[in-house]
C-alpha beads as a LAMMPS data file, in Angstrom:
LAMMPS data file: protein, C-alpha beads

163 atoms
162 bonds

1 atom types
1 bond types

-500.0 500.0 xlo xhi
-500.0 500.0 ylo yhi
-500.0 500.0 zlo zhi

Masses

1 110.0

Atoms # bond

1 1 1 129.456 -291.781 130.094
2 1 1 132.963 -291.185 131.890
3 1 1 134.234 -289.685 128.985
4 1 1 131.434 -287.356 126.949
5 1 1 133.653 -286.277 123.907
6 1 1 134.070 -289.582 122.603
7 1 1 130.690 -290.118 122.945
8 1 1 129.539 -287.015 120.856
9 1 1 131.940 -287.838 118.230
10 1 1 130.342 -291.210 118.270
11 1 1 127.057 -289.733 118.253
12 1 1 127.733 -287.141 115.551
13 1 1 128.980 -289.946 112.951
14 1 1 126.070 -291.830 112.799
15 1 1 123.964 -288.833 112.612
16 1 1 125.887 -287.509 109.941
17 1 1 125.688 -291.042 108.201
18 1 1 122.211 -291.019 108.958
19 1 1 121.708 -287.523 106.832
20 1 1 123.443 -288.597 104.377
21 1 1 121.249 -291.891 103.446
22 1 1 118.248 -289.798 104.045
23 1 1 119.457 -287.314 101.387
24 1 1 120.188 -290.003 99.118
25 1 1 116.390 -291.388 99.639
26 1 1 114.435 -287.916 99.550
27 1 1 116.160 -287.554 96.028
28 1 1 113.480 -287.428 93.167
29 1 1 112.590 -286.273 89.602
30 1 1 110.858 -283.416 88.402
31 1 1 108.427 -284.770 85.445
32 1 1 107.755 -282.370 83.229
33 1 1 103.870 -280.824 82.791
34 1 1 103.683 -282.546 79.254
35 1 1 103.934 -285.937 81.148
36 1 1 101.810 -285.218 83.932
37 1 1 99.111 -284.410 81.947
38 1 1 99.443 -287.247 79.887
39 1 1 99.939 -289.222 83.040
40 1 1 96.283 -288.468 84.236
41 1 1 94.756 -288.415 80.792
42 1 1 95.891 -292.549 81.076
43 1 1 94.214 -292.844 84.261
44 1 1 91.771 -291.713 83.481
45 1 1 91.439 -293.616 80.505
46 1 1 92.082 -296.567 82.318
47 1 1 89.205 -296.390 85.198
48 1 1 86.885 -295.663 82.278
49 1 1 87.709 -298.683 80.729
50 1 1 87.065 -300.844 84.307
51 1 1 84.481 -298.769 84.899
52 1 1 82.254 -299.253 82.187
53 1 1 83.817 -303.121 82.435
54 1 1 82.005 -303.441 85.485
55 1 1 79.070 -301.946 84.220
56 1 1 78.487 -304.005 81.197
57 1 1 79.448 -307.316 83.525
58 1 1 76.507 -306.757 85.969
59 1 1 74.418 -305.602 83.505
60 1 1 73.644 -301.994 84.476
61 1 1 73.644 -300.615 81.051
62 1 1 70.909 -300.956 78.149
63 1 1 71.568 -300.963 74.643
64 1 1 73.963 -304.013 74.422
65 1 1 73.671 -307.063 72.215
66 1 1 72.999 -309.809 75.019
67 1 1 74.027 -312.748 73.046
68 1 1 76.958 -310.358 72.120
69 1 1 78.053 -310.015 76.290
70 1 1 77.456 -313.655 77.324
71 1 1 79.312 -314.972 74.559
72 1 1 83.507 -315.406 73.707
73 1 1 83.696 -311.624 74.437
74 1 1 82.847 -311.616 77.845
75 1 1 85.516 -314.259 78.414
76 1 1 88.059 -313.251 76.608
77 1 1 87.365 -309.824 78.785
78 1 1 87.825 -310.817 81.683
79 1 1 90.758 -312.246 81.275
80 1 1 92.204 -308.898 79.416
81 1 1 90.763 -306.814 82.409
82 1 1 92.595 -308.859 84.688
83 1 1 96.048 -308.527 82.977
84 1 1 94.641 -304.439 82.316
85 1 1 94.202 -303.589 85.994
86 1 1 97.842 -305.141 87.370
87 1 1 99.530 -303.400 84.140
88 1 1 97.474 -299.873 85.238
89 1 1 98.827 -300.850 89.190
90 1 1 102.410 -301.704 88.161
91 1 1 102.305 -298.481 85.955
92 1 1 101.203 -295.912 88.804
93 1 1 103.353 -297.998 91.319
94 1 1 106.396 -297.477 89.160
95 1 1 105.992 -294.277 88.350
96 1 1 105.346 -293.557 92.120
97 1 1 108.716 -295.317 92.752
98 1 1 110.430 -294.144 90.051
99 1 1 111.373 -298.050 89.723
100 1 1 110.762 -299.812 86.438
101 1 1 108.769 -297.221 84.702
102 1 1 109.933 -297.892 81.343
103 1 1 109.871 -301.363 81.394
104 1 1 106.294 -301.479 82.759
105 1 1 105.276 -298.729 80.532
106 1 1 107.126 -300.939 77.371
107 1 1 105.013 -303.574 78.702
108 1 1 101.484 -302.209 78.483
109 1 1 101.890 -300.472 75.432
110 1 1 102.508 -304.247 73.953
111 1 1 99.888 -305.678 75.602
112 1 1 97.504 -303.045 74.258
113 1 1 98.834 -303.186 71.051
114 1 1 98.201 -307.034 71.247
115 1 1 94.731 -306.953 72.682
116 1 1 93.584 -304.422 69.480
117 1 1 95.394 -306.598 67.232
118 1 1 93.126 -309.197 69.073
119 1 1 90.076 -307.404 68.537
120 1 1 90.223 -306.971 65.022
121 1 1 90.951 -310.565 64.210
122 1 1 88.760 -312.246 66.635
123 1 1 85.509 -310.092 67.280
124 1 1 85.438 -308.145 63.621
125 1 1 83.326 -310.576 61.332
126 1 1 80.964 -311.510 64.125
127 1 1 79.796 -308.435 65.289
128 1 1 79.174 -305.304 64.263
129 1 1 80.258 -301.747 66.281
130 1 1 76.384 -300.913 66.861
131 1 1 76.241 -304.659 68.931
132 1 1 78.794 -302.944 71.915
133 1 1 78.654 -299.122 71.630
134 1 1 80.211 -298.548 74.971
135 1 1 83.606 -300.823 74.035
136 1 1 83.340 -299.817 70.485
137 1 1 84.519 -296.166 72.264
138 1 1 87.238 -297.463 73.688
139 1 1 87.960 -300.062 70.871
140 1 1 88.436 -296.433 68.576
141 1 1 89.950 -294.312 70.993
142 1 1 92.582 -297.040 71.741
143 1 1 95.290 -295.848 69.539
144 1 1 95.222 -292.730 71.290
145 1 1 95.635 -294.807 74.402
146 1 1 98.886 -296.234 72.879
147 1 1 99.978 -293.029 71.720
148 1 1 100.012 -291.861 75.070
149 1 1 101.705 -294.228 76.607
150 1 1 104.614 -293.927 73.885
151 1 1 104.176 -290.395 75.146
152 1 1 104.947 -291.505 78.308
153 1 1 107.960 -293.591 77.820
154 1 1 109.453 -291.310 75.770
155 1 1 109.054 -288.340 78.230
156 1 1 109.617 -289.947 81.431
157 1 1 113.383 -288.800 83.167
158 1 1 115.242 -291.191 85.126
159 1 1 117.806 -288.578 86.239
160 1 1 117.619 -287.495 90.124
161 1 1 117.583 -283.232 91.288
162 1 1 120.950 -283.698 92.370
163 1 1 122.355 -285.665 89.326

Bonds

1 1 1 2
2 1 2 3
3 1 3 4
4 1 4 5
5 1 5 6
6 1 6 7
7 1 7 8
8 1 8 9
9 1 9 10
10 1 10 11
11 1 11 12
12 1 12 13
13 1 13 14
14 1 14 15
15 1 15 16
16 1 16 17
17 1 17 18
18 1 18 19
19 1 19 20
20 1 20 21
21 1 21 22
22 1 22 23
23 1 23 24
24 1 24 25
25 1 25 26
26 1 26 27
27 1 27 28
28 1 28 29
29 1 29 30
30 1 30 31
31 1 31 32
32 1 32 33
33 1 33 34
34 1 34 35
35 1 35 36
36 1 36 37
37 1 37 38
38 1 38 39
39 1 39 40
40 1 40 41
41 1 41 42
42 1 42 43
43 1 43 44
44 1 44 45
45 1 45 46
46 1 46 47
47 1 47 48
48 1 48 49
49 1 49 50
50 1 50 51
51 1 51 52
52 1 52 53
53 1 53 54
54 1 54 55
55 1 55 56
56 1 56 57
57 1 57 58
58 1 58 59
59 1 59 60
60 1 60 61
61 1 61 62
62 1 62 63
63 1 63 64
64 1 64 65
65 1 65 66
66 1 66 67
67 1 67 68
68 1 68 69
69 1 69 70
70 1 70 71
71 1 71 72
72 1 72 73
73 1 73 74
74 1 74 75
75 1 75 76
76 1 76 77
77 1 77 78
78 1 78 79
79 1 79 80
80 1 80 81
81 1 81 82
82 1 82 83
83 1 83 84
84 1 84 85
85 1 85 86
86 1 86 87
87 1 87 88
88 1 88 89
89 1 89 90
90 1 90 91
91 1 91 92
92 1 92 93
93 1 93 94
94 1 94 95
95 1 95 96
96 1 96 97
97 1 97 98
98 1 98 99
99 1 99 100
100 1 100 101
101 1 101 102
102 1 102 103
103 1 103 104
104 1 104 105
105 1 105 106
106 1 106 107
107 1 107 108
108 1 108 109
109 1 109 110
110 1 110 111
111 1 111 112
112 1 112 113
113 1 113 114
114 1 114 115
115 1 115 116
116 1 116 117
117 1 117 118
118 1 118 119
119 1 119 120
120 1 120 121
121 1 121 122
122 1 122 123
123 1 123 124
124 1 124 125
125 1 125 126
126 1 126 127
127 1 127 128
128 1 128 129
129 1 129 130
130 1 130 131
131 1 131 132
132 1 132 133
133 1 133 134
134 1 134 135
135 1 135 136
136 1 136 137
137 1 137 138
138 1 138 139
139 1 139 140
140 1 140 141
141 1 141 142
142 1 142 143
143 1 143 144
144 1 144 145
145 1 145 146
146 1 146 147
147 1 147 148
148 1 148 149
149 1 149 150
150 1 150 151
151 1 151 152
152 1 152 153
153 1 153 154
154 1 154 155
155 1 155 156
156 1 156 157
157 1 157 158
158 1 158 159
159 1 159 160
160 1 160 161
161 1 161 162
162 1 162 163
């Protein structure tokens, strides 16, 4: 403390260091509406899909081919609602991040594109869409799914503000 200017210039250094890695972290991207709206029309997609998941697993809903749930299906759903809710996690987590996005985004539109492949090979001759009229929805709608996550991947910017 004998000698205060060097000390301030020390001091003022490392603050201005210390501003300049906080600039370079506060840096982020401005997604257009188009993608924010398709952003939240996946989520929402995607906690129907758990939702009525859970529903159909505890048997809360009427109307469903029993024989149909305790079957393959139910197995083979699990096991694609699993892999479903880390891909839906790892989506909003990268797109939080802006860390990945594409690549997780690349991902799940495979795997979706490889669990309706799925469903038309395996589940198609032994039951009909009247047996599960709640996944049947989502069985239908699920190329709109994929088309909106295409949406996504095309739309999303990498590029930061400052950039």
């Amino acid at each position: 403390m004998v000698n205060k200017n060097e000390n301030n210039s020390e001091n003022a250094s490392i603050l201005a260091s210390s501003l300049e890695q906080q600039s370079r972290v506060n840096d982020f991207i401005f997604q257009s509406s188009r993608f924010r709206i398709i952003f939240c029309f996946v989520n929402l997609y995607a906690v129907l899909i758990v939702i009525v998941y859970f529903l159909v697993k505890g048997d809360l809903v009427e109307g469903i081919n029993t024989n149909f749930v305790n079957g393959v299906f139910l197995t083979v759903l699990n096991g694609r609602t699993s892999v479903f809710l880390l891909l839906f996690v790892s989506l909003n987590l990268s797109a939080y991040y802006n860390f990945g996005f594409k690549i997780v985004c690349l991902t799940t539109i495979i795997y979706m594109l490889n669990s309706a492949v799925d469903n038309i090979v395996l589940f198609s001759d032994s039951t009909k869409i009247i047996d599960r009229p709640y996944f049947s929805a989502f069985i239908i709608t699920r190329p709109l799914f994929v088309i909106a996550l295409v949406g996504l991947f095309i739309l999303h910017k990498e590029k930061a503000k400052n950039d």
